[in-house]
Short mmCIF file of the C-alpha atoms (twelve columns), coordinates in Angstrom:
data_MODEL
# 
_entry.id   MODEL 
# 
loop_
_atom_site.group_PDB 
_atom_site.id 
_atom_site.type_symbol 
_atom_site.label_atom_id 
_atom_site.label_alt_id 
_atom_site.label_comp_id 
_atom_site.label_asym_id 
_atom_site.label_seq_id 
_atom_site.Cartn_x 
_atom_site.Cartn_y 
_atom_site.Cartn_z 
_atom_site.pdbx_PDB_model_num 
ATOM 1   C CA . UNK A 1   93.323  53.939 104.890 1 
ATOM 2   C CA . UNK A 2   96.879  51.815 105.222 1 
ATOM 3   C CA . UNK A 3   94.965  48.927 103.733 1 
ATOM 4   C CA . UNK A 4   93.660  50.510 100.950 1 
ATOM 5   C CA . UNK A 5   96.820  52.180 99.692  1 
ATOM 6   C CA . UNK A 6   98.384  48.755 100.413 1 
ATOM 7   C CA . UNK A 7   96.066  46.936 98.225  1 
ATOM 8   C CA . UNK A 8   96.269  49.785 95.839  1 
ATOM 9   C CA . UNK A 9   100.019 49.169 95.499  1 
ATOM 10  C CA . UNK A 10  99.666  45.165 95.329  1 
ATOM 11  C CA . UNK A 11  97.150  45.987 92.192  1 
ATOM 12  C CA . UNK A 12  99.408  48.323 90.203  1 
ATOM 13  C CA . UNK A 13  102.347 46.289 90.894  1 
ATOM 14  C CA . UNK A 14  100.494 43.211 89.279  1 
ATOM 15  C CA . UNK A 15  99.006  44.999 86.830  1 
ATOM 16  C CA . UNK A 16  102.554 46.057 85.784  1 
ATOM 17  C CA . UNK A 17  104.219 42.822 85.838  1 
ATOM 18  C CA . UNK A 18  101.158 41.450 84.068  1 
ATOM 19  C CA . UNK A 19  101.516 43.939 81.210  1 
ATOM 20  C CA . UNK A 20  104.889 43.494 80.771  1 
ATOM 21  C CA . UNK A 21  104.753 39.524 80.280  1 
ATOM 22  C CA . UNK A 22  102.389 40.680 77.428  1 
ATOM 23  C CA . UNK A 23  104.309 42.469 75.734  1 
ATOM 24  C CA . UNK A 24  107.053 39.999 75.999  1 
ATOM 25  C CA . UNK A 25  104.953 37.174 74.267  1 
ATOM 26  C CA . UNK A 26  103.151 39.098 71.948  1 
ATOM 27  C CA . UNK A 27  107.391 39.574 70.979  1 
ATOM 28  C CA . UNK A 28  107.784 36.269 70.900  1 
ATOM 29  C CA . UNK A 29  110.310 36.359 74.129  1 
ATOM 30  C CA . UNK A 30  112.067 39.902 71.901  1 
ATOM 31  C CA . UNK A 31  112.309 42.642 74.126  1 
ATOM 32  C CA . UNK A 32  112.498 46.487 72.608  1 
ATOM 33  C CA . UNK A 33  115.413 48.213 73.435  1 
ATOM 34  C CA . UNK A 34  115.666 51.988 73.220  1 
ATOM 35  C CA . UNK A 35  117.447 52.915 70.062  1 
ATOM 36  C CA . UNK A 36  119.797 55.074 71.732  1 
ATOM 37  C CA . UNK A 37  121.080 52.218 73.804  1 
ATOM 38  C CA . UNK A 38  122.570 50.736 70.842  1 
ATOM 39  C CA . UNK A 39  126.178 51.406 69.812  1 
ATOM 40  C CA . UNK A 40  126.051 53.697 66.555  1 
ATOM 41  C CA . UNK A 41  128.618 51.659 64.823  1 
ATOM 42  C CA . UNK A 42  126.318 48.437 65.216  1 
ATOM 43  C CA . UNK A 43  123.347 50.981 64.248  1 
ATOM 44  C CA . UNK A 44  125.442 52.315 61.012  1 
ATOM 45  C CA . UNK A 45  126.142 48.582 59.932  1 
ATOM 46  C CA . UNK A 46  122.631 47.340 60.026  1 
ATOM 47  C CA . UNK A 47  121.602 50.298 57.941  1 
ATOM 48  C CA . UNK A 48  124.579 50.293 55.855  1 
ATOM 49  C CA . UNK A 49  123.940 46.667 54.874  1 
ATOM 50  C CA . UNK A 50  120.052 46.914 54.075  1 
ATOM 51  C CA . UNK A 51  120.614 50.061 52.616  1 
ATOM 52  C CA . UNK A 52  123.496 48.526 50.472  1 
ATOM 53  C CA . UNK A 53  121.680 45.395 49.562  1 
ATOM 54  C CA . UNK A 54  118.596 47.043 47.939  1 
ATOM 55  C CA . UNK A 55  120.461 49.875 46.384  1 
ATOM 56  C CA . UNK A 56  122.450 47.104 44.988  1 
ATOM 57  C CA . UNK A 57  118.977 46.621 43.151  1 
ATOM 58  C CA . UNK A 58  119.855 49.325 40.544  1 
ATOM 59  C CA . UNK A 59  123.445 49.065 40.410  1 
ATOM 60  C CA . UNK A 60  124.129 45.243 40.989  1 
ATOM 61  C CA . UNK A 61  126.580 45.999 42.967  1 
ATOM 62  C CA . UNK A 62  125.692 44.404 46.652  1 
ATOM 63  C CA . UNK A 63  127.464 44.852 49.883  1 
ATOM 64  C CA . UNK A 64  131.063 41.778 50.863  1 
ATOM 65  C CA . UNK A 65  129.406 39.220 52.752  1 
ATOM 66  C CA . UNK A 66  132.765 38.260 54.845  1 
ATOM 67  C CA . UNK A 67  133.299 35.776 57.979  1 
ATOM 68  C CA . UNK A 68  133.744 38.806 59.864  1 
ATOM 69  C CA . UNK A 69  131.073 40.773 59.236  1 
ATOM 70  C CA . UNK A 70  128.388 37.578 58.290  1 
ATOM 71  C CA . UNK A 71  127.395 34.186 59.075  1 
ATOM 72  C CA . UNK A 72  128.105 31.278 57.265  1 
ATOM 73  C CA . UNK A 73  124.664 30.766 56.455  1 
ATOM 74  C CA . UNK A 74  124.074 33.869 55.445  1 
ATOM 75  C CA . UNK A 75  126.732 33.687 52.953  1 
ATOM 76  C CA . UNK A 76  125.951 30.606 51.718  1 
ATOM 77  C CA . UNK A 77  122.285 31.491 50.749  1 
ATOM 78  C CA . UNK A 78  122.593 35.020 49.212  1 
ATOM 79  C CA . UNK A 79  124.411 34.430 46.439  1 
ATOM 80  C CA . UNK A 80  124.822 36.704 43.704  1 
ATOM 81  C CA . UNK A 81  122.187 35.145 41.197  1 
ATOM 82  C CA . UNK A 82  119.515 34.944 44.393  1 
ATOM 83  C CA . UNK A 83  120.219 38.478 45.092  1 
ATOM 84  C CA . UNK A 84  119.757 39.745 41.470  1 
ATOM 85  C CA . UNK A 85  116.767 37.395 41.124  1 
ATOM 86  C CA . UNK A 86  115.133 38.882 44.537  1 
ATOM 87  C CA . UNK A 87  116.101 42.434 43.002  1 
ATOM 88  C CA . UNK A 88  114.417 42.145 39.459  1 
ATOM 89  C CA . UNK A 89  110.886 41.101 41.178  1 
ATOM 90  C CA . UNK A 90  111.206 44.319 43.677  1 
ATOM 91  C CA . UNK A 91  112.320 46.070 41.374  1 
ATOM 92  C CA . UNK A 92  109.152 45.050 39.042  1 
ATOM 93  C CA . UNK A 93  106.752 45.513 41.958  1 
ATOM 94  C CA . UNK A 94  107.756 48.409 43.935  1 
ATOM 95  C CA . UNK A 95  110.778 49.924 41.923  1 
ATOM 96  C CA . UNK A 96  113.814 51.250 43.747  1 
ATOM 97  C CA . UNK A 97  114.190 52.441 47.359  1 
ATOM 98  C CA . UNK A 98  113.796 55.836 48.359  1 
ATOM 99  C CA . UNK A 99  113.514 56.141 51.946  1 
ATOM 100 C CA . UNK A 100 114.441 53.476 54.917  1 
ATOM 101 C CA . UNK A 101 113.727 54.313 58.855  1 
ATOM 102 C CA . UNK A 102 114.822 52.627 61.692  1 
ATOM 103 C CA . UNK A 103 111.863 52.380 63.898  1 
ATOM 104 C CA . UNK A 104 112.738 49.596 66.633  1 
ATOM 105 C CA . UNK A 105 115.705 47.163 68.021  1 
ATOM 106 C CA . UNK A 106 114.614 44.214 69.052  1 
ATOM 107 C CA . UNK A 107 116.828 41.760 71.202  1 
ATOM 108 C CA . UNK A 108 116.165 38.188 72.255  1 
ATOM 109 C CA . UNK A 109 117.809 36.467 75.147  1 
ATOM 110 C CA . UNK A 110 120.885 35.487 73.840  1 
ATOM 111 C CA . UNK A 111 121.715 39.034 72.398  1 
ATOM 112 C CA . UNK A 112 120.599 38.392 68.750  1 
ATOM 113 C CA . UNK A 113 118.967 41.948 67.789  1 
ATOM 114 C CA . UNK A 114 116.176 42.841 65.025  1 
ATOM 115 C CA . UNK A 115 116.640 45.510 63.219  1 
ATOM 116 C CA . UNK A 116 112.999 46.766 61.768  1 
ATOM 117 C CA . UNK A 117 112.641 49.792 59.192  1 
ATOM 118 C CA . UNK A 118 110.582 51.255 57.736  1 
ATOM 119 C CA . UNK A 119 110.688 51.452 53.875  1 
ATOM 120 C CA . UNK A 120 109.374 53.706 51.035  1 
ATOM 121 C CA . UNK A 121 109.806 52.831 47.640  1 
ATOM 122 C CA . UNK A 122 109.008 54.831 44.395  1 
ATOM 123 C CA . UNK A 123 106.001 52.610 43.288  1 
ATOM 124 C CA . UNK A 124 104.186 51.315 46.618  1 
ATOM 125 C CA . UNK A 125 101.741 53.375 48.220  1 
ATOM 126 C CA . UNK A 126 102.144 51.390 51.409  1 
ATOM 127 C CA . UNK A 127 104.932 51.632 53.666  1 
ATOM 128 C CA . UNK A 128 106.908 48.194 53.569  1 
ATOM 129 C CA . UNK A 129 109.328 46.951 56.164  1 
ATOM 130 C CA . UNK A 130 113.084 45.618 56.034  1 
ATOM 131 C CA . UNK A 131 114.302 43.942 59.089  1 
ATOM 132 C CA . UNK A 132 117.541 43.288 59.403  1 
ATOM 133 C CA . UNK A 133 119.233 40.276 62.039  1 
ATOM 134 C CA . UNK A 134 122.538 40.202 63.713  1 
ATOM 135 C CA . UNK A 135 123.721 37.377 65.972  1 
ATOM 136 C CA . UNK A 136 125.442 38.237 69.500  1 
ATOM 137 C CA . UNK A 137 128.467 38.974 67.841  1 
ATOM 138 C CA . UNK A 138 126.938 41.945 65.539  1 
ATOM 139 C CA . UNK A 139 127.483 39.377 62.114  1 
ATOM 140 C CA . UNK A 140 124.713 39.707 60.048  1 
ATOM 141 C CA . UNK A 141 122.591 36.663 60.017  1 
ATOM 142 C CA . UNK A 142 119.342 37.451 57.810  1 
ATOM 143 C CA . UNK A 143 117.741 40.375 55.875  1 
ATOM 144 C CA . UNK A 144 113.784 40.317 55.048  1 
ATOM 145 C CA . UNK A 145 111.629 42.654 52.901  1 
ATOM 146 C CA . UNK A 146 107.608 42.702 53.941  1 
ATOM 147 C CA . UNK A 147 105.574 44.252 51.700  1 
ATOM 148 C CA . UNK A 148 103.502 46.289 54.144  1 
ATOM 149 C CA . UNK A 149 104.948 47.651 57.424  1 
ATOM 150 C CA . UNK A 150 103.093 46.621 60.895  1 
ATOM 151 C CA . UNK A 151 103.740 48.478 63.990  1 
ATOM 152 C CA . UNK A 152 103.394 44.947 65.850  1 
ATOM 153 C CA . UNK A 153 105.973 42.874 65.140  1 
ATOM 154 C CA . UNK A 154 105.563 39.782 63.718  1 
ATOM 155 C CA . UNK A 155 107.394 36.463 63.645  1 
ATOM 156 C CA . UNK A 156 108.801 35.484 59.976  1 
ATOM 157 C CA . UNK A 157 106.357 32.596 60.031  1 
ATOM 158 C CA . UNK A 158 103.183 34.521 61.593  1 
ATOM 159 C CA . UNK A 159 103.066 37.560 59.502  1 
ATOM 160 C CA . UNK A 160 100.028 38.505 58.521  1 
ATOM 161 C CA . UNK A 161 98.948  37.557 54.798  1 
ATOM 162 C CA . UNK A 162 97.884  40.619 52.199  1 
ATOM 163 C CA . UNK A 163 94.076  40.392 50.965  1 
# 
């Protein structure tokens, strides 16, 4: 009887640490974090930026990119003309934004977090994503727009292509 419960245990405990390595490379070495364990101020930037960027869409009128609150990189590549170009073909295909979630954090090992929403727009019919990326010092470091939202998550360079 021991044995068996012993065994039992050894089993579920490997079954758990065997599911959890899963999950952590299907993530791509991203772990979720429970939405509540984030700071509300970091949660209200995130959302203030994406929101800010796309609504920027109808009024041209796009959220500071500053050394404080952005990385260099990310300043340097959305300029004004990219972000107006990027605006007029969602605008075109989906039209403006109506509705944006936040569905899951994601953090990798050095504290960089993913922010992943979901988005509705007035002309789609499927639900799109915008994910939003901060470095370890909360500075914005990339926005993305996906036209159809996955409850996987996907790597930038192994989402999966519309047919």
């Amino acid at each position: 009887m021991k044995k068996t419960r012993l065994l039992n245990l050894v089993l579920l405990t490997l079954l758990i640490f065997g599911c959890k390595s899963t999950l952590e490379s299907s993530l791509d070495g991203k772990k979720k974090t429970a939405i509540n364990s984030v700071d509300n101020k970091q949660k209200k930037n995130a959302y203030n930026f994406a929101y800010g960027i796309f609504n920027g869409c109808k009024t041209n009128k796009f959220p500071k990119l500053t050394i404080s609150n952005s990385t260099d990189r990310l300043i340097n590549l959305l300029t004004q003309d990219l972000l107006k170009s990027t605006c007029t073909k969602i605008n075109e295909s989906s039209g403006e934004l109506k509705e944006m979630n936040l569905i899951e954090i994601l953090v990798d090992k050095n504290s960089n977090m993913i922010y992943r929403y979901k988005a509705d727009y007035e002309k789609k019919t499927d639900t799109a994503e915008i994910r939003i990326y901060t470095n370890s010092r909360n500075q914005f470091s990339g926005i993305i727009i996906r036209p159809k939202w996955f409850d996987k998550y996907y790597e930038k360079d192994k989402y999966p292509t519309e047919k």
